[in-house]
C-alpha positions as CSV (number, residue, x, y, z in Angstrom):
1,X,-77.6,-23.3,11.2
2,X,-77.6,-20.3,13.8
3,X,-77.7,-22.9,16.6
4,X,-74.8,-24.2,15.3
5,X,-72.9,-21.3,14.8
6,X,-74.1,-19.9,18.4
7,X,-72.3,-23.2,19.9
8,X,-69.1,-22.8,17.8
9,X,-68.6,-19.5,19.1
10,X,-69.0,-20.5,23.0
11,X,-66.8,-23.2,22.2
12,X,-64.1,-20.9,21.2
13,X,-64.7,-18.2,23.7
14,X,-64.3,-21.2,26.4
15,X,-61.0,-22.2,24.9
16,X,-59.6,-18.2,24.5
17,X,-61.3,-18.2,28.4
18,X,-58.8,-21.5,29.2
19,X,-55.5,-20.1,27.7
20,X,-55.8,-16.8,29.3
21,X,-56.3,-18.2,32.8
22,X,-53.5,-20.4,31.9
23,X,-51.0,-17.2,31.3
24,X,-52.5,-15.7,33.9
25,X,-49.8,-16.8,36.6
26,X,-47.6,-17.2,34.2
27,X,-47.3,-12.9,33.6
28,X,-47.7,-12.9,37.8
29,X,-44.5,-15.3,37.8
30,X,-42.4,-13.1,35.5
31,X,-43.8,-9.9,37.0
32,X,-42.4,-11.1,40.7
33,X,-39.5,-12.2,39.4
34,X,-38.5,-8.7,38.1
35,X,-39.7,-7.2,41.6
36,X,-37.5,-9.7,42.9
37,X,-34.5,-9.1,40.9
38,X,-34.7,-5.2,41.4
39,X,-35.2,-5.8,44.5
40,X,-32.2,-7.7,45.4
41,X,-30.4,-5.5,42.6
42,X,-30.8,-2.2,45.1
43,X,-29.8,-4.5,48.1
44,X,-33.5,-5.0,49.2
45,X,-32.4,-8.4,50.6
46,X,-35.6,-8.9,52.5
47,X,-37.8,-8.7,50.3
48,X,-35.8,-9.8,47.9
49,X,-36.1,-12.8,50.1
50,X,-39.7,-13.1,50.2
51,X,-40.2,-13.1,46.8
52,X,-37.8,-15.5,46.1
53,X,-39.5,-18.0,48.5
54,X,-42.5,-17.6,47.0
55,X,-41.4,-18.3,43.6
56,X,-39.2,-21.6,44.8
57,X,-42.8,-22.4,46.1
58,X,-43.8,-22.5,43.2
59,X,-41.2,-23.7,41.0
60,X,-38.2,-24.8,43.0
61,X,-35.7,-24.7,40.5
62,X,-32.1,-24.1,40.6
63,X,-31.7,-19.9,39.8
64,X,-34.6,-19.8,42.5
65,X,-32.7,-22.1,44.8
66,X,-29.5,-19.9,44.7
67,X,-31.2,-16.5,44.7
68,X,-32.9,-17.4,47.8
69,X,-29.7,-19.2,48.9
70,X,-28.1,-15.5,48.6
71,X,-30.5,-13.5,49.9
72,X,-30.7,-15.5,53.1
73,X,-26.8,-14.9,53.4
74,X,-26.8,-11.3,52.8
75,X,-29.3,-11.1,55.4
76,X,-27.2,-13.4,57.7
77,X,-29.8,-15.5,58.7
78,X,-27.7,-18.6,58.2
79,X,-30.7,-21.0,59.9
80,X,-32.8,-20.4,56.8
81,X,-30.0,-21.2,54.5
82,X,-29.0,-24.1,56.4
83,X,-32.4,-25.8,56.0
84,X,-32.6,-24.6,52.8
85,X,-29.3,-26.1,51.5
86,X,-29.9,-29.6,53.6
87,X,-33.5,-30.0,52.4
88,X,-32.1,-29.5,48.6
89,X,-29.7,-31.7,49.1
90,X,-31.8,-34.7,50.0
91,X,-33.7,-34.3,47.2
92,X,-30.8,-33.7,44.2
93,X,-27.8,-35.6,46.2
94,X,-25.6,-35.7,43.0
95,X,-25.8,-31.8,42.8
96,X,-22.4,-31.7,45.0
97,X,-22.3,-27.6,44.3
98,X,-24.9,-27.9,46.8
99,X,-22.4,-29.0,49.5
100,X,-20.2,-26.5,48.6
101,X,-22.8,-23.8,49.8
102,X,-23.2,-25.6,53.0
103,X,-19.4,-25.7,53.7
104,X,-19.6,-21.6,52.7
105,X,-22.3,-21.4,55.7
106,X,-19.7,-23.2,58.4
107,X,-17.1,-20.3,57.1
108,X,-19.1,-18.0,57.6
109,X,-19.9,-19.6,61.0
110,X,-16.5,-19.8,61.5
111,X,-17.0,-23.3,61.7
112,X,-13.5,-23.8,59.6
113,X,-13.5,-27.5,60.6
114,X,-16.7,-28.5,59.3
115,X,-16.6,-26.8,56.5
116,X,-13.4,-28.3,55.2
117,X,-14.9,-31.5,55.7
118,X,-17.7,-30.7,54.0
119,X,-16.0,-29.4,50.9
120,X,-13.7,-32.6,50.8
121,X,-16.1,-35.1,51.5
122,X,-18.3,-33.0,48.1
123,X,-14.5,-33.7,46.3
124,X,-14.4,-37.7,47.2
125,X,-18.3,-38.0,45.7
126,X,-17.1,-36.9,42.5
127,X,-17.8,-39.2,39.1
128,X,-17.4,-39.1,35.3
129,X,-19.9,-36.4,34.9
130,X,-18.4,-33.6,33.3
131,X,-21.5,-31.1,34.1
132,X,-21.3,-32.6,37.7
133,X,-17.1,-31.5,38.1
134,X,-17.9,-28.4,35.7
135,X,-20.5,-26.9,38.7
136,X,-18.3,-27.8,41.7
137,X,-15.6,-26.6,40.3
138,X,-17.1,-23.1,39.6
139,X,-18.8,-23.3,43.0
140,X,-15.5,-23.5,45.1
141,X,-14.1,-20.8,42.7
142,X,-17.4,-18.6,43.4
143,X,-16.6,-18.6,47.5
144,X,-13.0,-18.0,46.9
145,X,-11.1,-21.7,47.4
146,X,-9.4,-22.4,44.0
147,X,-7.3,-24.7,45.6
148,X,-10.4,-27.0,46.1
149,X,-11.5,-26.8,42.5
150,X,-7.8,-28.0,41.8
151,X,-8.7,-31.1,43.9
152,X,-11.7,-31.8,41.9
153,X,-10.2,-31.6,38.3
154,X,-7.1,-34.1,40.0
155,X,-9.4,-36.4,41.5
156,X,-11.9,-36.1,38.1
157,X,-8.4,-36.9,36.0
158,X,-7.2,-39.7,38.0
159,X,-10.5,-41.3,38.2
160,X,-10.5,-41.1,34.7
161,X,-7.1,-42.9,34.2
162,X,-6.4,-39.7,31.8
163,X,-3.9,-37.6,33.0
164,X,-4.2,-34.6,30.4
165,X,-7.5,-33.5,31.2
166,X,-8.4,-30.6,31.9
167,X,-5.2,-29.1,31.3
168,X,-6.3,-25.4,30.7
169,X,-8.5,-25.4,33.9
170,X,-5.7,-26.5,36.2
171,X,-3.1,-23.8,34.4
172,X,-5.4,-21.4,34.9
173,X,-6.0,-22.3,38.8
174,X,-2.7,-22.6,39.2
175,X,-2.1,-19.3,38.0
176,X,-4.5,-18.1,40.4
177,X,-3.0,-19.4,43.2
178,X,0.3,-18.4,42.1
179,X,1.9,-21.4,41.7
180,X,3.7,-21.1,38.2
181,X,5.8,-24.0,38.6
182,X,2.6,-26.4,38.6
183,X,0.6,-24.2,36.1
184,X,3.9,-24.7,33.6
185,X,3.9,-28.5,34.4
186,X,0.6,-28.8,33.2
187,X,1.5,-27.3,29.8
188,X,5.0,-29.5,29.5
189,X,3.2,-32.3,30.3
190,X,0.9,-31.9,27.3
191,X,3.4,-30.7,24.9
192,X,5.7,-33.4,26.2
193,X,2.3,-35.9,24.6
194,X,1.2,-33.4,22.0
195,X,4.2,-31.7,20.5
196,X,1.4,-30.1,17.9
197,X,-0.1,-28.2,20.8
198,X,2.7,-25.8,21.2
199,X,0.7,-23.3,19.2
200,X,-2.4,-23.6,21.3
201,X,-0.1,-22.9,24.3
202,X,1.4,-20.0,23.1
203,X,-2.0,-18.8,22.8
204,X,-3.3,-19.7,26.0
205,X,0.3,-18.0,27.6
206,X,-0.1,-15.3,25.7
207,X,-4.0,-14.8,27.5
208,X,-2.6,-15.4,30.9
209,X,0.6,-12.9,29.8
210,X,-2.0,-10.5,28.6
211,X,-4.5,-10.2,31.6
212,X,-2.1,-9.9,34.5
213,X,1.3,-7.5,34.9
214,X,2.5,-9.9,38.2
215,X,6.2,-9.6,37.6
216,X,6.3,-12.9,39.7
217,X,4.3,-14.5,36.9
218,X,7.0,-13.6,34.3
219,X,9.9,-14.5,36.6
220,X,8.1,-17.8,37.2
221,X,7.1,-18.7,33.8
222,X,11.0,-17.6,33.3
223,X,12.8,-19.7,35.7
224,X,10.2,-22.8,34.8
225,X,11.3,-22.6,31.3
226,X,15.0,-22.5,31.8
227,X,14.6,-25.4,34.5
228,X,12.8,-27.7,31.6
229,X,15.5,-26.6,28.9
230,X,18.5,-27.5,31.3
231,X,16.9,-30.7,31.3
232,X,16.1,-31.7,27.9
233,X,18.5,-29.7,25.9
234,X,18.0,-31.5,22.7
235,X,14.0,-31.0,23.2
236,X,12.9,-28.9,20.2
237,X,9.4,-27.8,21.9
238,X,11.2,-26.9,24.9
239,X,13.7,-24.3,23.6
240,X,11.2,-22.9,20.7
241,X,8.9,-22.2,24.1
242,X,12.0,-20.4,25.4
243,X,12.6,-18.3,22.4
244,X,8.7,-17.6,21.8
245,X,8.5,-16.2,25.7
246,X,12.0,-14.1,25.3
247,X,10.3,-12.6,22.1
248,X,7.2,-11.7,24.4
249,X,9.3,-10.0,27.0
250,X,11.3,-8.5,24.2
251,X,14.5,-9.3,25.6
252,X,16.0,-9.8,21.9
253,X,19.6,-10.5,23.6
254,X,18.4,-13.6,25.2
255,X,16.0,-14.6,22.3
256,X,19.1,-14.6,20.0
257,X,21.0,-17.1,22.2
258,X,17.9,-19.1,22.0
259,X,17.6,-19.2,18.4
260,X,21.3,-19.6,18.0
261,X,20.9,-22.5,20.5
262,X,18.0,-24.1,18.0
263,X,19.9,-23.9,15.1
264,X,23.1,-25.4,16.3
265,X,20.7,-29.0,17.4
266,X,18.9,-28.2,13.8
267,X,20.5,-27.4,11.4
268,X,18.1,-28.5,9.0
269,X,16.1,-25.8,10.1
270,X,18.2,-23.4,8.0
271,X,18.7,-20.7,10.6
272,X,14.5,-19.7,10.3
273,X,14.5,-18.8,14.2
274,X,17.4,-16.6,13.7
275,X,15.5,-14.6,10.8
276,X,12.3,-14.9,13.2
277,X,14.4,-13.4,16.1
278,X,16.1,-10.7,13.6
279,X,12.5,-9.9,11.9
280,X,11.0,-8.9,15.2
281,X,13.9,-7.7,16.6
282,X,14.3,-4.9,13.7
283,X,10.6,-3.9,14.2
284,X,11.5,-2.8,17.3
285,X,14.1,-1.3,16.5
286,X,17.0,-3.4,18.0
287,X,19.0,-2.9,15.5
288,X,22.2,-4.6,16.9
289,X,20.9,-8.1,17.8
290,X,19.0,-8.2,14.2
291,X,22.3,-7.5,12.5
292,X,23.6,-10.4,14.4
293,X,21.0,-13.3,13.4
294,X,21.1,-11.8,9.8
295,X,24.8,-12.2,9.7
296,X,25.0,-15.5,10.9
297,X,22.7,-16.8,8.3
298,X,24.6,-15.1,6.1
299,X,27.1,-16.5,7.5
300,X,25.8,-20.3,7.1
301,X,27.0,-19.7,2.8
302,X,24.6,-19.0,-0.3
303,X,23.1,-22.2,-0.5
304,X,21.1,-21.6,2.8
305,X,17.1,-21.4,2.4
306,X,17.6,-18.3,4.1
307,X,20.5,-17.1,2.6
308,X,19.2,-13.9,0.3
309,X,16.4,-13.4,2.8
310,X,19.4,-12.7,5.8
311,X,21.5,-10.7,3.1
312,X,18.8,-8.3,1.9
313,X,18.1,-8.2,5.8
314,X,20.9,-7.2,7.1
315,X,21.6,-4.1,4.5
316,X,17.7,-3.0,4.9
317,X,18.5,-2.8,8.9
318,X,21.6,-0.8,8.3
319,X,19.8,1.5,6.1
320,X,17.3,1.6,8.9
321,X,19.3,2.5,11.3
322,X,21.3,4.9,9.1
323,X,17.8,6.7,8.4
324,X,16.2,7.3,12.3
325,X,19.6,8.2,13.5
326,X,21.5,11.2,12.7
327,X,23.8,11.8,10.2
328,X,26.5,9.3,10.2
329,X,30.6,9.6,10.1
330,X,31.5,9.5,6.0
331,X,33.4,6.1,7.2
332,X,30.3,4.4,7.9
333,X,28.5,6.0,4.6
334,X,31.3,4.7,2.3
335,X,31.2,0.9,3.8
336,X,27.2,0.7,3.6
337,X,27.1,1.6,0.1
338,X,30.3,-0.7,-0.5
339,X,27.5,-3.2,1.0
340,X,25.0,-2.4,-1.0
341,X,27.3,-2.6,-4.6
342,X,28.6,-6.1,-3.1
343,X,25.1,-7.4,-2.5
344,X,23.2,-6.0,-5.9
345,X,26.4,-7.6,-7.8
346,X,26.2,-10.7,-6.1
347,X,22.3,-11.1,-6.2
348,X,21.5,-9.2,-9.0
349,X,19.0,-6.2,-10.7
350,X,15.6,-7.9,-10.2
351,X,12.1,-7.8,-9.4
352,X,13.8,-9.8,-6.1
353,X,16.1,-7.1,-5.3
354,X,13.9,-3.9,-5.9
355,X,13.8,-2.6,-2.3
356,X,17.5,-2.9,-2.2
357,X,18.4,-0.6,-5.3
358,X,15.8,1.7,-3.9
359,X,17.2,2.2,-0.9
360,X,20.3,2.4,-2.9
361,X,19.4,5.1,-4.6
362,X,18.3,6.7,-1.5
363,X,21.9,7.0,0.0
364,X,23.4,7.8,-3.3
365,X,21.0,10.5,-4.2
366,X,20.4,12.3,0.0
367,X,23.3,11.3,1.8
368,X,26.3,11.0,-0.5
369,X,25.2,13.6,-3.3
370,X,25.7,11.8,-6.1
371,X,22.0,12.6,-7.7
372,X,22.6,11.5,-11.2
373,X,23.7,7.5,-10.2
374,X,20.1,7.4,-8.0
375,X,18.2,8.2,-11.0
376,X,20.0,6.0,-13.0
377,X,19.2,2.9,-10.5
378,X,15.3,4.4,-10.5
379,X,15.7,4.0,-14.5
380,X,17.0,0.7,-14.1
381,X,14.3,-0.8,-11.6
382,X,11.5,0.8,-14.3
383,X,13.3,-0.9,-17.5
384,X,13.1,-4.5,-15.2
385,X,10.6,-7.2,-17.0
386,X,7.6,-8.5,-15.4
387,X,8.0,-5.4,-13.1
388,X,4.6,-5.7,-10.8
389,X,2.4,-1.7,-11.3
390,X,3.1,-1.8,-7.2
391,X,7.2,-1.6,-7.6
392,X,6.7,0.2,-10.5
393,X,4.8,2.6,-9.0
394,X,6.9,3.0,-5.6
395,X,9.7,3.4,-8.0
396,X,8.2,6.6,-10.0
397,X,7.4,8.4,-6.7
398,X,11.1,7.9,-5.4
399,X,12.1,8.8,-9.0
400,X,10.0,12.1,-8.3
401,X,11.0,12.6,-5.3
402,X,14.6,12.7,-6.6
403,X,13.6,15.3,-9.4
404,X,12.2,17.5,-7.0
405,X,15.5,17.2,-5.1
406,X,17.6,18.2,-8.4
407,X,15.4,20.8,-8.8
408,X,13.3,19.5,-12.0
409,X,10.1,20.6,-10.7
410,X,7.5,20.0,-13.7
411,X,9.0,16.5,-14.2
412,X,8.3,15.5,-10.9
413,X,4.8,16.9,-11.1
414,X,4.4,14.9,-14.0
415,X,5.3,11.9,-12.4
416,X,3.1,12.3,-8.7
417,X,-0.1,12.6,-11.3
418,X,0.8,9.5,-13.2
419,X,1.1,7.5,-9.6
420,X,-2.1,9.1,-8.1
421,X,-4.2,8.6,-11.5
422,X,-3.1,4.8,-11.4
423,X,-3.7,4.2,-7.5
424,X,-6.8,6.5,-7.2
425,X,-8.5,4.5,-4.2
426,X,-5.0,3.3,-3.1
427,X,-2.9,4.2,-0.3
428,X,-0.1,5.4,-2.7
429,X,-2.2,7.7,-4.9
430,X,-3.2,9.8,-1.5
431,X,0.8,9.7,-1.3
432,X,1.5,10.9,-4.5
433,X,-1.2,13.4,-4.3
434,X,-0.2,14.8,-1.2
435,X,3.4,14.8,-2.5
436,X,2.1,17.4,-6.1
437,X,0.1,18.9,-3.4
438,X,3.2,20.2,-1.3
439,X,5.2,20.7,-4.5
440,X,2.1,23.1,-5.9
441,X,2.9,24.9,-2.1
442,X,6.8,24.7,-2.6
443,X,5.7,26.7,-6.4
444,X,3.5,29.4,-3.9
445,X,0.0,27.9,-5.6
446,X,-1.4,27.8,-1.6
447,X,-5.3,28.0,-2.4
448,X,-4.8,25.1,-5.2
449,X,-2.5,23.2,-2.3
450,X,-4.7,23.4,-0.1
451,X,-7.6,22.2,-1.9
452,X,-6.3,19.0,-2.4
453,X,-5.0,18.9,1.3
454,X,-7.9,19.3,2.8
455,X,-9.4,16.3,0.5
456,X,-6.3,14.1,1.8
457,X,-7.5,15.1,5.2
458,X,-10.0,12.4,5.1
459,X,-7.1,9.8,3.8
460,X,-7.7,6.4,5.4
461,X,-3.6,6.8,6.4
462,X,-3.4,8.8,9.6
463,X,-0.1,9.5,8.7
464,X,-0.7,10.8,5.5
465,X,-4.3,12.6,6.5
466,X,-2.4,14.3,9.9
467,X,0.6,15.4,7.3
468,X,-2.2,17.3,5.0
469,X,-4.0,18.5,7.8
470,X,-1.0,20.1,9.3
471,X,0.5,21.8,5.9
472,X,-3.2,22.9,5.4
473,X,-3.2,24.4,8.6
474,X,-0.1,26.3,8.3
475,X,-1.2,27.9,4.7
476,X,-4.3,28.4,6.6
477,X,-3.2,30.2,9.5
478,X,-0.7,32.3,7.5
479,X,-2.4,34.0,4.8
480,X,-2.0,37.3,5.7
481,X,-5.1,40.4,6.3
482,X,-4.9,41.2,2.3
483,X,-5.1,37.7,1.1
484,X,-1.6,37.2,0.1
485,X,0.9,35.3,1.3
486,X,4.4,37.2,1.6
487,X,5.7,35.8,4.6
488,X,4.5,31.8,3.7
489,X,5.9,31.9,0.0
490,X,9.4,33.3,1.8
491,X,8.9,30.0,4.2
492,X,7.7,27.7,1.3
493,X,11.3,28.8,-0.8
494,X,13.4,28.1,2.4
495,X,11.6,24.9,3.1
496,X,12.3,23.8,-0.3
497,X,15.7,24.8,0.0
498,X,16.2,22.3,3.0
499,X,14.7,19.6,1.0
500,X,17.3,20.0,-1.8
501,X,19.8,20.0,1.1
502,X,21.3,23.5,0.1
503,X,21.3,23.6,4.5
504,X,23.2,27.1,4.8
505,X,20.5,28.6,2.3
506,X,17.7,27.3,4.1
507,X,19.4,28.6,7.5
508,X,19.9,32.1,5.9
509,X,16.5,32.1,4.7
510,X,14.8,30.5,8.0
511,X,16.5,33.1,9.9
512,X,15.7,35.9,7.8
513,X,11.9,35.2,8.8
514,X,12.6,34.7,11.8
515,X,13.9,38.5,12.2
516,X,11.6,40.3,9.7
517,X,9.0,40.6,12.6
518,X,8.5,40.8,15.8
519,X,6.3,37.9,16.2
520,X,4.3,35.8,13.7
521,X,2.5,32.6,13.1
522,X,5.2,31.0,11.4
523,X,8.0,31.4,14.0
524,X,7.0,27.9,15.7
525,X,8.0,26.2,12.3
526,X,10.9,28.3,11.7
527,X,12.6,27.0,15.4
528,X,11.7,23.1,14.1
529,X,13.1,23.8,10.9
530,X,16.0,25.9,12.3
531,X,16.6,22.5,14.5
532,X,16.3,20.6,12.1
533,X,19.0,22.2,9.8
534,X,21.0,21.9,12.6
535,X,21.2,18.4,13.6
536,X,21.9,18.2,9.4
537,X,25.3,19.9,10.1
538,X,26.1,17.7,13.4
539,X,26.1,20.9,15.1
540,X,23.9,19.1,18.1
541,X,24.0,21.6,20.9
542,X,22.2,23.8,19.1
543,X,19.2,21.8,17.4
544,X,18.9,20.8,21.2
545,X,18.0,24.4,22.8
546,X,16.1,25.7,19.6
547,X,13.8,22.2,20.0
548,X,13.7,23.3,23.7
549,X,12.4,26.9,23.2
550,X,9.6,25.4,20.7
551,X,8.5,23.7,23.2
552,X,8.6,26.2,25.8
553,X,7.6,29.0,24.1
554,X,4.7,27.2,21.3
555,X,3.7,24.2,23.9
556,X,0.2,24.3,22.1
557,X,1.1,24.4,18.8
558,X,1.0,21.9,16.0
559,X,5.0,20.8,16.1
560,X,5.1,20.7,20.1
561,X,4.7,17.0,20.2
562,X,7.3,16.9,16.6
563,X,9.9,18.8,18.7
564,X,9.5,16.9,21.5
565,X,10.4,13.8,19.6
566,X,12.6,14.9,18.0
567,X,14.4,16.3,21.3
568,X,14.1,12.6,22.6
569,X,15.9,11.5,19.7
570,X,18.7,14.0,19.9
571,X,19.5,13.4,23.3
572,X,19.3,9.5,22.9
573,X,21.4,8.8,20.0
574,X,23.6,12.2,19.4
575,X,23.6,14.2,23.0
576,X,24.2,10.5,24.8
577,X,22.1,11.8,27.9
578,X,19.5,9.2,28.2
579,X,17.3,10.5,31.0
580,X,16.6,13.6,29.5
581,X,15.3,11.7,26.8
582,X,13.1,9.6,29.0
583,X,12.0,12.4,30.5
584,X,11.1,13.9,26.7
585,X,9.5,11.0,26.1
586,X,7.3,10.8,29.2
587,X,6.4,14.1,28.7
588,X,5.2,13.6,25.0
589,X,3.6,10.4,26.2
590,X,1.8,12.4,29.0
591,X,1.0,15.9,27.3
592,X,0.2,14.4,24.1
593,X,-1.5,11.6,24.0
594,X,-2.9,11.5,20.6
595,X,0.2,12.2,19.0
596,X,1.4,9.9,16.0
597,X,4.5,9.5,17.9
598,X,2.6,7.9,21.1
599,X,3.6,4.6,20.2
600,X,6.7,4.9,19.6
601,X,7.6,7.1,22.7
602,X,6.4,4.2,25.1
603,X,8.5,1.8,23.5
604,X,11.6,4.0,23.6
605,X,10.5,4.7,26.9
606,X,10.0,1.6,28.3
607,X,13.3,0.8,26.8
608,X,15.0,3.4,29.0
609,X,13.4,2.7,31.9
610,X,14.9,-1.1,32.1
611,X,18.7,0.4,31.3
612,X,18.5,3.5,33.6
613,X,17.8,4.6,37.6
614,X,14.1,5.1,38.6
615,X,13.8,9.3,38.1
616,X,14.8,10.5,41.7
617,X,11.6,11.9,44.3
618,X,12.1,15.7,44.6
């Protein structure tokens, strides 16, 4: 029995002998492959290059082949890879990459002759072997000669009597040469088969669009489009490409005649590119060309598919526009809220219609001061059957807001509680508890106020959390060496006073602070709101140099970046001096770049830039 056991154990201590001689070279093989990597890593080509060799030795596989392969060329000793490449190339003959490295050693020869014939005569050896044209084709790329990889995927498609393969490589090799004409021919051609691909070349557009600002490759993709739909003018694909690419560009002028061009050849499409056109049009804020492609829907008579999508459209653009411009001419007022009687008679009080008699309310109640009719139209949306809690909800805020306006300050309370109660993890209850919150600083209850401000702080709406953080920083920064807050509750009543639109109250009381002290805290806020009051009574010139001397004098605070947006504004739409409002904008785009307005700066500035002169060199 201990014999036994005595021969059972050599037995196993043999075998446990066997695999660890086995792994033995294995660790060896991985250690010198790291040696050689770091070596070649830190530009240690030679010995880089003996390592390499020894491990091709060994195991003369392909990542050993082209290691060596590279470390021979970085050390320019072109013999080496020569023999290297030849003797390789005997032994795998249909690796044609292979040939592709020995035409990159006559370049680098300057042996341009041979080496063009050694890259075509690696092209004309080509077969159906998809791996085989996948690693040529990435070779030629790797030593710079796209063109060559073109040659393979034409040869590879005509061989295969299939000409739409391969489409994507050869658009993107096309594009890299720069040839837009060809790389646009390749995606026509496959449309012109697949009319179903048009999506999937958007996408792949949108890529090439995406990685490269070439204004050639616009203009190209441009003029190739236009060429095709002169060509086939009744071709669906052709013009939707054309009004899909104008959208990109945003050039909404030219997107419009597209779309107008579409629905004239299809009428059965209802006018849905003109609301596609008008819907991205409006989000960026071209507000004249989406009043256009609402109106001619509109236009096209109530039985349209589109028809009460165009017609609520149109009047939620004009109340758009009415609301980030200034105040508009009573002229204008009185014929957008004809619009709006004429549209809620025609289509009705419903759950369809809610946005409209809210912003209906809106221009009753803050711009033509009939309070009493707003809160009726809030009553009305709330007495609505089958009302969903979301409308219902969006309603009572507006209906508070409107309280607060008239002055009924517990009602509204009441009303901000009921909305944040029923949306507590909601985007609209932070809303409606920031909105008690600023009425509880409005009624000088600054320590509650700012309690719940500084919870909204962590609100998953930046708008909302930067809003909390900044009234929260001005009760903050105010409260005065005793604890009290004189000066703030004096602010808080004149802010309150703008809000109910009692303007030359607010100015009195704006400017009273302003001279009870030589300097204080609050005297950046007073300017804005001083400004602000200002642009109120269309009295322009001076909202523009109290904006100025915020920013001038408070370029650190809080409101610089509000002012300067607010400047930008001004000077765009009421002053009519557009390059100062560039130059606000680049300047809020440059000196405040984590400003809520960043977005919306660039887009008004880029819009600027194409209308106007380059800013002149000093």
């Amino acid at each position: 029995m201990h014999m036994t056991t005595v021969l059972i154990h050599k037995r196993w201590l043999l075998c446990l002998a066997f695999v660890l001689c086995s792994l033995a070279p294995c660790r060896a093989q991985q250690t010198q492959e790291q040696l050689a990597a770091h070596y070649y890593s830190s530009g240690q080509f030679e010995q880089a290059a003996e390592c390499y060799e020894a491990l091709y030795a060994r195991a003369p596989n392909k990542f050993y082949y082209q290691m060596l392969f590279r470390s021979f060329v970085e050390l320019k000793e072109y013999k080496e890879a020569q023999r290297l490449v030849e003797k390789r190339i005997k032994q795998y003959p249909n690796d044609l990459y292979l040939h592709v490295d020995l035409g990159h050693l006559h370049e680098l020869r300057s042996e341009r002759r041979k080496a063009s014939r050694t890259y075509e005569a690696a092209i004309q050896k080509i077969g159906y072997d998809s791996k085989q044209i996948s690693e040529l084709t990435q070779a030629f790329e790797s030593v710079g000669h796209p063109e060559y990889a073109i040659q393979v995927y034409l040869l590879a498609r005509k061989k295969a009597n299939n000409e739409f393969l391969f489409v994507n490589e050869l658009a993107t090799l096309y594009q890299r040469v720069g040839d837009y004409q060809a790389m646009m021919q390749e995606y026509f051609d496959l449309l012109d088969k697949s009319p179903n691909m048009l999506g999937s070349i958007q996408i792949s557009l949108q890529r090439i669009l995406n990685e490269t600002s070439n204004p050639k490759l616009v203009d190209g993709l441009r003029q190739a489009l236009i060429q095709r739909v002169q060509q086939h003018p009744d071709n669906k694909q052709y013009i939707e490409m054309m009004l899909w690419f104008s959208l990109q560009q945003k050039d909404f002028q030219f997107a419009m005649v597209q779309a107008k061009a579409i629905d004239a050849r299809f009428p059965d499409l209802g006018g849905e590119p003109l609301m596609r056109v008008a819907s991205i049009a409006r989000s960026n804020q071209a507000y004249d060309i989406a009043e256009q492609c609402y109106s001619l829907v509109v236009r096209k008579g109530p039985d349209g598919p589109n028809y009460f999508a165009a017609r609520v459209g149109g009047l939620e653009v004009a109340f758009e526009r009415l609301n980030r411009h200034f105040p508009i001419e009573n002229q204008l007022l009185s014929r957008l809220l004809r619009d709006y009687r004429a549209a809620l008679v025609e289509l009705g009080k419903t759950t369809s219609t809610v946005q409209l008699m809210r912003n209906y309310a809106d221009l009753l109640a803050y711009h033509a001061d009939s309070v009493q009719a707003a809160a009726d139209i809030l009553y009305d949306i709330l007495d609505l059957p089958k009302l969903s809690p979301k409308h219902r909800d969006e309603t009572k805020l507006a209906l508070a807001d409107l309280l607060l306006f008239a002055g009924e300050v517990w009602d509204a309370s009441l009303l901000y509680m009921q909305v944040e109660k029923a949306n507590k993890n909601d985007i609209l209850g932070s809303l409606a508890k920031f909105k008690n919150a600023k009425l509880s600083y409005y009624n000088n209850d600054f320590l509650w106020a700012k309690t719940q401000l500084d919870v909204l702080r962590a609100s998953t709406s930046k708008l909302i959390a930067n809003d909390a953080m900044e009234l929260s920083l001005l009760i903050s920064d105010n409260m005065e060496d005793d604890s009290t807050f004189d000066m703030l509750a004096r602010y808080a009543a004149a802010d309150l006073l703008l809000y109910r639109n009692l303007l030359d109250s607010a100015w009195h009381a704006f400017d009273d602070i302003a001279h009870s002290a030589l300097s204080h805290p609050l005297f950046d806020e007073v300017l804005y709101q001083k400004a602000r009051i200002r642009i109120r009574q269309q009295r322009y010139a001076e909202a523009d140099s109290l904006l100025q001397q915020l920013v001038d004098f408070y370029p650190n605070d809080l409101l610089a970046d509000d002012a300067l947006h607010l400047l930008a504004q001004l000077n765009e739409d009421r002053l009519n001096n557009p390059q100062r409002a560039r130059e606000c904008y680049e300047k809020l785009i440059l000196d405040y770049p984590a400003s809520l307005y960043i977005d919306q700066a660039r887009k008004r500035y880029r819009l600027l830039s194409d209308t106007l002169p380059p800013p002149s060199v000093q």
